[in-house]
N, C-alpha and C positions, 0 to 999 in steps of 0.2 A: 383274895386280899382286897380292902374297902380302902378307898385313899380320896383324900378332899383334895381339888384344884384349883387353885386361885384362879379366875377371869376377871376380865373388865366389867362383867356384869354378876358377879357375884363368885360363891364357890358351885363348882360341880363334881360329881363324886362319879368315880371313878370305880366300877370293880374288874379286877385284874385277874384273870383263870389263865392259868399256863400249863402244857401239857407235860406228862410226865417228861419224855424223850424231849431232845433237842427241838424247838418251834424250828417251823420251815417258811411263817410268814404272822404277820399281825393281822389281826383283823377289827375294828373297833366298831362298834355299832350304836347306835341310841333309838330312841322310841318314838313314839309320835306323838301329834300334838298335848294330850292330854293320857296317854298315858303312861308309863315305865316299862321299864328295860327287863321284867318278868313276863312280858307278854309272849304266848306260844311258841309263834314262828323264832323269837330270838331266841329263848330257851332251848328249841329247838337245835339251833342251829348251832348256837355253844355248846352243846352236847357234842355234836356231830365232829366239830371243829377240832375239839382238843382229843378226841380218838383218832384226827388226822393229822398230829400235830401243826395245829397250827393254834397261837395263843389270842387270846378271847379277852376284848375289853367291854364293858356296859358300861356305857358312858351315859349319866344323869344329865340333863343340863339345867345350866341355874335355874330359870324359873320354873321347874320342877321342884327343886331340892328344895325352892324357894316357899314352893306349896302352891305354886301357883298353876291354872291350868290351861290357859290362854299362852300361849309364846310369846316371844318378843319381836320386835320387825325383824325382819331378815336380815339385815347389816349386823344387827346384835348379836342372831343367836351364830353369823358366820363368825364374830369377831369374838365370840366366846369358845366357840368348836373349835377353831384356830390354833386359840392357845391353850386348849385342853391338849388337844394330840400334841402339839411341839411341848409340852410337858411329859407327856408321855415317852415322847420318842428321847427326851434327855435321859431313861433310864434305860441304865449298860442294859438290862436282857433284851430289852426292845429296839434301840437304837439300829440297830443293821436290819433288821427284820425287813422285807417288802412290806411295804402297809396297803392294807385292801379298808376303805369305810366305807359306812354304810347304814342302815336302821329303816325302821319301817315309818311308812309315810311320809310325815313331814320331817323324820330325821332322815328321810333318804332325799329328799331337796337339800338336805342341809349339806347332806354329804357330794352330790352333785354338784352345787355351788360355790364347793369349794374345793374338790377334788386336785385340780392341778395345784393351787397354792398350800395346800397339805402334802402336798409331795408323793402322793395316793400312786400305785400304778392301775386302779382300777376301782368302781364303786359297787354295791351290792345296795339294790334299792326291792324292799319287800313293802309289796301293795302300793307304787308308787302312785300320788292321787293327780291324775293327770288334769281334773278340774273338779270343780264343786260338782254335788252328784246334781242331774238336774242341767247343770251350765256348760255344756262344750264347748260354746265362746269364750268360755274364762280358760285358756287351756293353757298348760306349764311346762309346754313343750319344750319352748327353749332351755328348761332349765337341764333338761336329760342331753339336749344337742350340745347345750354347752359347756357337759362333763369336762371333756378333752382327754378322757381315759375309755379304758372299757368297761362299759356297764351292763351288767345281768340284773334286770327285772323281774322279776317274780311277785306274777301276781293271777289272782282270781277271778276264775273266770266270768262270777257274776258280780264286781264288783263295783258297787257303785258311782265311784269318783272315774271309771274311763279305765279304757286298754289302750295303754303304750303301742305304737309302731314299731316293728322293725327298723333301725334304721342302721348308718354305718357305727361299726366300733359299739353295738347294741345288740343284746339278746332277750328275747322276749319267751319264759316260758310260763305258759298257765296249769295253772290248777282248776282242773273243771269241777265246776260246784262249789266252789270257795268264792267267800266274801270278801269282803275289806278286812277282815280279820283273820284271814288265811291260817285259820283252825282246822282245815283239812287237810289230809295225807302230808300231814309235820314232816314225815319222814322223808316222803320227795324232796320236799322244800330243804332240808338240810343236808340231803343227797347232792341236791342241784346245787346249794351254795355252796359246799365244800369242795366238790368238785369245781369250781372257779373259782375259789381261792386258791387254788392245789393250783390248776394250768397257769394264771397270771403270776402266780410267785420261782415259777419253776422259770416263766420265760423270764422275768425280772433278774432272777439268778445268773441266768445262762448269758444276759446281757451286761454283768458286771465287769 
């Protein structure tokens, strides 16, 4: 199911996959700078997701839907992300759910950055671009330190924007031989992120 969301910076569109069985958690993802929520790894992973029951959002954001392929400053795209998921979470199937976000590149900044004020108990960040490829001094560490959930990385091992550290309340798995477009062994990658949707919803649960 396809659904428009109003933001402050325009509409975002929203597609909604739920699994057959009972959902055991949410999971909401978007793309990266310039491209859409059809891309491999997410594909993948929505696959993966709804045969584990767990329900599947692809979330556009406006200056996408917009046509546009440049983002917006970060204050924008958080203040739009924001009120996409607290839209989301006002509908009865989803509302209870554990919410896990997340997407690949710079929609896993996005998701990072705002992970606590989304009420998130955890982030999934695929290919997360630790700096410009090239610039280790431009590095965007903070942004993963200042999750304040737990976050799983998944990313390539030759990929160009930087490999993630270890760090606390951080998991760092690669994929050897993958890119920034982590087009290799999908089926790991959607292994790996269902299985941490699956553990962080289970603990969410048990702490209700």
């Amino acid at each position: 199911m396809k659904i428009e969301i109003a933001t402050p910076s325009g509409p975002a569109l929203a597609e909604i996959d739920r699994p057959r069985d009972a959902a055991r958690a949410l999971l909401v993802l978007t793309h990266g700078a310039g491209g859409g929520v059809a891309s491999a790894d997410i594909d993948a992973v929505r696959g993966a997701a709804l045969k584990s029951d767990i329900a599947v959002v692809r979330l556009t954001q406006p200056y996408r839907v917009a046509g546009r392929t440049s983002p917006a400053a970060p204050a924008k795209q958080d203040e739009a992300w924001l009120a996409a998921v607290a839209t989301l979470r006002r509908r009865r199937a989803l509302a209870a759910l554990p919410l896990v976000v997340g997407g690949r590149s710079n929609g896993a900044r996005v998701a990072c950055r705002t992970a606590v004020a989304s009420d998130a108990v955890a982030v999934v960040a695929l290919a997360f671009p630790l700096h410009p490829p090239g610039r280790p001094e431009l590095t965007r560490i903070a942004e993963l330190d200042g999750a304040g959930v737990p976050v799983l990385v998944v990313q390539g091992g030759r990929d160009p924007f930087g490999m993630p550290p270890p760090g606390p309340n951080r998991e760092i798995v690669v994929i050897p031989g993958a890119d920034h477009s982590l087009k290799r062994e999908l089926g790991r990658v959607a292994d790996v992120v269902t299985g941490f949707v699956t553990s962080v919803a289970g603990r969410a649960n048990v702490g209700e």
